[in-house]
Every structure is written in C-alpha cells, then in structure tokens.
C-alpha positions in Angstrom: 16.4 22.9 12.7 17.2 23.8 16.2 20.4 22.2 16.1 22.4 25.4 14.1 23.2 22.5 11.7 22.8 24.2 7.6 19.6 22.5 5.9 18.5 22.3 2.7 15.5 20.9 0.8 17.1 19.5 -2.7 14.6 17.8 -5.4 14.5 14.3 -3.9 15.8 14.3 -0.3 18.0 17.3 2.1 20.8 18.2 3.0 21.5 18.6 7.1 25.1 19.5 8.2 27.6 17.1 7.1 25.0 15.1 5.2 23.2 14.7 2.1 19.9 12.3 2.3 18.2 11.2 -1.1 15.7 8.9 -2.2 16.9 7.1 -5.0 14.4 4.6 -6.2 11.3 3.2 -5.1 9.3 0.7 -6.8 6.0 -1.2 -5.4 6.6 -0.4 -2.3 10.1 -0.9 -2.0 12.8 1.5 -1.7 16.5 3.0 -2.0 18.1 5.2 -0.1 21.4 6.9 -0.1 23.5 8.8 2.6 26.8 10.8 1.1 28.9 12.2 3.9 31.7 15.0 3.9 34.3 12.6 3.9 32.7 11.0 0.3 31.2 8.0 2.5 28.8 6.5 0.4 25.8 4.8 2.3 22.6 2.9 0.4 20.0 1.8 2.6 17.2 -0.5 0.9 13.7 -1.4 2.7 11.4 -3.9 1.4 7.7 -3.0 0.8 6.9 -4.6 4.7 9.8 -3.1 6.3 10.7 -5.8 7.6 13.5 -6.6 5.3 16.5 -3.8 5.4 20.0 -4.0 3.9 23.0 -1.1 4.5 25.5 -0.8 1.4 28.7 1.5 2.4 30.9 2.3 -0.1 29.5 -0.6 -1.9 30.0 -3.4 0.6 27.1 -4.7 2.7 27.1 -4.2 6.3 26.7 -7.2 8.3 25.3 -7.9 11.4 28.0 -8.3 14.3 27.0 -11.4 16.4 28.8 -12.0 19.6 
C-alpha cells in the first residue's frame, strides 16, 4: 500500500495498520465480517445475499441508524 501503513495477507482476510479484516462466515450468498482494532474494538458487519440488507455489530451491540 502506498499509504506506509504495515499489511499483511493472513488465511481469511489482512491486516492494514491498526486493523485486522476477516471473513468469518458466508453461507448462500450471505456473509460475516469482522473488524478488530488496536484498541480491542470488535466490529461484525453482516450482508445479505442481495446486498441490500446490511447490519453493523460493535462490541456486540447493533448500530443503529441516527435519524434527525
């Protein structure tokens, strides 16, 4: 990467800086997948098999959308 940011291939995702990306299921279609930061922040994003259906877990609580 151009960035100077460390990366790293690992057997199902990378690691890039501050960041570790892996896949951690997918199924028909569907998928999970998680984000661990250097503060221990624990991220889980799931997509349906259309993409048109996407949930965000952090630390185990799902992020809602913010409506003003």
């Amino acid at each position: 990467m151009s960035d100077g940011l460390p990366f790293t291939l690992t057997s199902h995702g990378f690691t890039w800086g501050p960041v570790t990306v892996r896949r951690v299921w997918d199924y028909e279609g569907r998928a999970c997948m998680e984000l661990i930061t250097a503060t221990g922040r624990v991220f889980e994003v799931y997509v349906s098999a259309t993409g048109r259906s996407l949930r965000v877990f952090c630390d185990g609580d799902e992020l809602k959308k913010v409506t003003e």
